[in-house]
C-alpha positions in Angstrom: 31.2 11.8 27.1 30.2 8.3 26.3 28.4 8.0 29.9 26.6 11.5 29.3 25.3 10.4 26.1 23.7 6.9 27.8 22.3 9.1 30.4 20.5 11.2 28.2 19.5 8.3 26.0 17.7 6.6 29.1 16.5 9.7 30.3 14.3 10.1 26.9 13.0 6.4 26.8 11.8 7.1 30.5 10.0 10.6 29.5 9.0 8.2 26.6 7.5 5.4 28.5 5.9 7.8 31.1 4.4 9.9 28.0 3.2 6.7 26.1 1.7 5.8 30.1 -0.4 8.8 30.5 -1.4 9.2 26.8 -3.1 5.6 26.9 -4.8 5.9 30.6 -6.3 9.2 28.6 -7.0 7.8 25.4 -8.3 4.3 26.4 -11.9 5.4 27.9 -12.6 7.2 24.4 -10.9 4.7 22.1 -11.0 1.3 23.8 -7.2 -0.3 25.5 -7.7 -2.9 22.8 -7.5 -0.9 20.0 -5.0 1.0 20.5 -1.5 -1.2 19.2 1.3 1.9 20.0 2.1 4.8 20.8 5.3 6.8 20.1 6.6 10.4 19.1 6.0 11.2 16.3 8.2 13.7 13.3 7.1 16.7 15.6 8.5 17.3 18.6 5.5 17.4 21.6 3.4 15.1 19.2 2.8 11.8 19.7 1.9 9.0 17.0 -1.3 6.7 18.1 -1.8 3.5 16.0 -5.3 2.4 16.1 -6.6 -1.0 14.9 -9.6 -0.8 12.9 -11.5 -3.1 10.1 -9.4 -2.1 7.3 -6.2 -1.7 9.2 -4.0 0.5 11.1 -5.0 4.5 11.4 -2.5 6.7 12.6 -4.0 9.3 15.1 -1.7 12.1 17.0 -2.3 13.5 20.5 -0.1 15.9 22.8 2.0 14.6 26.0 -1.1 14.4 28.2 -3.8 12.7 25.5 -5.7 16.0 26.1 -6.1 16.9 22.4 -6.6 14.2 19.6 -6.1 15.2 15.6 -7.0 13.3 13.2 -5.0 13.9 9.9 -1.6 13.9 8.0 1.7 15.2 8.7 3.3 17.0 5.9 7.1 17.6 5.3 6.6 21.2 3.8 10.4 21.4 2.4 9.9 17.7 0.3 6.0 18.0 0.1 6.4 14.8 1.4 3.0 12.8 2.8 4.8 11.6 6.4 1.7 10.2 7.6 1.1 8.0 4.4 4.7 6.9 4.4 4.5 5.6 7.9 0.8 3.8 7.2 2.8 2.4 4.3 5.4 0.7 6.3 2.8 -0.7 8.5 0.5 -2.2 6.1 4.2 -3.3 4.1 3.7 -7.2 3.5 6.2 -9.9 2.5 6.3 -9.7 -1.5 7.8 -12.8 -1.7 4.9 -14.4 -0.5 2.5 -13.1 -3.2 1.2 -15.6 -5.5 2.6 -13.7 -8.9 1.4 -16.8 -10.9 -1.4 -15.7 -9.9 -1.6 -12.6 -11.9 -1.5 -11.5 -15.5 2.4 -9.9 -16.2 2.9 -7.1 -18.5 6.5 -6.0 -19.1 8.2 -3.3 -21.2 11.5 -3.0 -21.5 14.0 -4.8 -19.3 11.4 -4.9 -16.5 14.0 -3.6 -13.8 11.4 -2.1 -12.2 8.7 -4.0 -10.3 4.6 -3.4 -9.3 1.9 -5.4 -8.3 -1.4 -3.9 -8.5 -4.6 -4.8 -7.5 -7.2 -3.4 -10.1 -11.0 -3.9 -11.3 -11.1 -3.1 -15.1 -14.2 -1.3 -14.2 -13.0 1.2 -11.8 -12.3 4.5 -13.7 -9.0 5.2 -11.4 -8.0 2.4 -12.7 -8.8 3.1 -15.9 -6.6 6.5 -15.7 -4.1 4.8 -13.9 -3.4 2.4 -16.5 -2.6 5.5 -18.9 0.4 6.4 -16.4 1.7 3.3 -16.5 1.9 3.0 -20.3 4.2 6.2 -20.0 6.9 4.0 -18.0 9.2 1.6 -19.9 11.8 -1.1 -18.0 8.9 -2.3 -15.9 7.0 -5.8 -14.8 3.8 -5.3 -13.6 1.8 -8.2 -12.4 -2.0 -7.4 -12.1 -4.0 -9.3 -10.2 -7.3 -9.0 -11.4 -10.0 -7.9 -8.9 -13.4 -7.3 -10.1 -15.1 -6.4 -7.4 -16.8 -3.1 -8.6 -19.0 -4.7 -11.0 -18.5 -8.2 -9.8 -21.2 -9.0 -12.4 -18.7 -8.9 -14.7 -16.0 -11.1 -13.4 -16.5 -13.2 -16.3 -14.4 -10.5 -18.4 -11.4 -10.9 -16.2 -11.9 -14.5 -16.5 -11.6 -14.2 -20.3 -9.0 -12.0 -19.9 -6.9 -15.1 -18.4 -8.3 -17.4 -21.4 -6.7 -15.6 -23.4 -3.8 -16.5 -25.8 -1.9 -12.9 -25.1 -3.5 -12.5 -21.3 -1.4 -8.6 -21.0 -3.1 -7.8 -24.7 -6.5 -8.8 -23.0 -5.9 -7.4 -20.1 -4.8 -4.0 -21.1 -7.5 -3.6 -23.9 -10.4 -4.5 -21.3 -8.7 -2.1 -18.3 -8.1 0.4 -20.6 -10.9 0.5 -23.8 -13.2 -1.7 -21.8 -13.0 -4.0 -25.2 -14.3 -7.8 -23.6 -11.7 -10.1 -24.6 -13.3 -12.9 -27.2 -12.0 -15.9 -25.6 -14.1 -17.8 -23.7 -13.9 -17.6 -19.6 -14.0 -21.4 -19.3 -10.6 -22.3 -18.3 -9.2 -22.6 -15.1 -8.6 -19.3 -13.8 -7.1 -17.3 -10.5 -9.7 -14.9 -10.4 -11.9 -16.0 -7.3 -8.5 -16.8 -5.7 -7.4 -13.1 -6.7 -10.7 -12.2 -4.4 -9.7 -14.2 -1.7 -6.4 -12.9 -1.5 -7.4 -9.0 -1.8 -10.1 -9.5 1.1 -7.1 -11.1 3.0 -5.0 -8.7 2.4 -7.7 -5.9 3.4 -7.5 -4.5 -0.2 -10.4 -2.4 0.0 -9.8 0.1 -2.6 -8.9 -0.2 -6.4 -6.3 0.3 -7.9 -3.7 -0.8 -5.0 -0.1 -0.6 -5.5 2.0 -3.1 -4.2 6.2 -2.0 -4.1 9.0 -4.9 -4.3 9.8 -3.1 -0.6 6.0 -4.4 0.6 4.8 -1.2 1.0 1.5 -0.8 -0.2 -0.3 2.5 -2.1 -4.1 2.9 -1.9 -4.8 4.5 -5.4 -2.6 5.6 -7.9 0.1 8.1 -8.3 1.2 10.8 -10.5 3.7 9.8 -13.3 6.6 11.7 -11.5 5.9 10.3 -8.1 5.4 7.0 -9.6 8.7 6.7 -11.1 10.7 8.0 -8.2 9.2 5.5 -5.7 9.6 3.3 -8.5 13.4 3.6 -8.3 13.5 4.1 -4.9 12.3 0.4 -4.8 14.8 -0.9 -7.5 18.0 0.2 -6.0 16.4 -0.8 -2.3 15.9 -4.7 -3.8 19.5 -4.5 -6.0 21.2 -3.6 -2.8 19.6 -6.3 -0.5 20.6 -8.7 -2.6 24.4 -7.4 -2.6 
């Protein structure tokens, strides 16, 4: 039984590796071999997943066995409603959250803060703006905001101020939200241009950007509901790593 099973297990990696073979010879003319970082099936049997490099990161693309076809768009899980396509781009753009400077950033907690988010946000961008609303529905949580003007970077200066300030979440959350400019100066040392740095490192190219304790990384916001379940998901995931 055991020896069947090993059979048929190296029987699928050699369709596999044959499949991934002629997929790329196909695809390579039209996309360009460098470009194209892996190939491999994808949720739907006969479909395969094509990771392309571009500018602002991985795209996933999906192509039959022979690279005839080429589609360019998400796979839903119609049972869960579940976004498979943005799940997977979220475990490839995942980065190390230990690594991120949080002293950096301005940290806003309610409750027992067992829950953790780092966002990226420009007090100026209206998501943002709408975003911050949801979050003010969600108690137990630490989020660390790193400040990114880059929408009206004309007014950097207000996130600046936001960081002179004596109560820096206060600031913060009265600028993001009511647009009120904080009335401390913006003359002390500040992370802000290091915040800018960081984003365009990351390839943050969109505001706000979620950042999960897990690494995975959400372009825009979320619904309250989703929110809190991913949210979760992410709290027991860190509480049981560290069992």
């Amino acid at each position: 039984m055991l020896r069947t099973l090993a059979l048929l297990l190296a029987l699928f990696a050699t369709a596999a590796v044959a499949n991934e073979a002629a997929i790329r010879k196909a695809l390579e003319a039209k996309i360009g071999a460098s470009k194209i970082e892996g190939i491999q099936p994808s949720p739907i049997p006969g479909l395969f997943e094509v990771r392309v490099r571009t500018a602002n990161g991985p795209q996933i693309l999906y192509t039959d066995a022979t690279g005839t076809h080429l589609i360019d768009g998400s796979i839903y899980h119609i049972a869960s409603g579940r976004d498979l396509t943005e799940e997977r781009l979220r475990k490839l753009t995942a980065i190390r959250f230990e690594a991120l400077p949080l002293d950096q950033a301005v940290k806003i907690q309610r409750g027992s803060g067992r829950r953790t988010l780092v966002m990226f946000s420009d007090p100026y961008c209206p998501y943002c703006q709408q975003f911050e609303l949801t979050l003010q529905k969600i108690d137990d949580i630490v989020v660390y905001v790193f400040m990114y003007p880059v929408i009206r970077p004309q007014n950097a200066d207000h996130s600046k101020a936001v960081w002179c300030s004596p109560d820096r979440a206060k600031a913060w959350l009265e600028l993001a939200i009511q647009h009120k400019r904080p009335a401390a100066a913006a003359d002390c040392d500040n992370p802000v241009e290091k915040n800018l740095e960081l984003g365009r490192s990351l390839r943050v190219t969109s505001t706000p950007t979620l950042i999960l304790p897990t690494g995975e990384r959400i372009a825009g916001g979320l619904p309250l509901a989703d929110l809190q379940d991913l949210l979760d998901q992410a709290a027991a995931a860190r509480t049981s790593k560290k069992r």
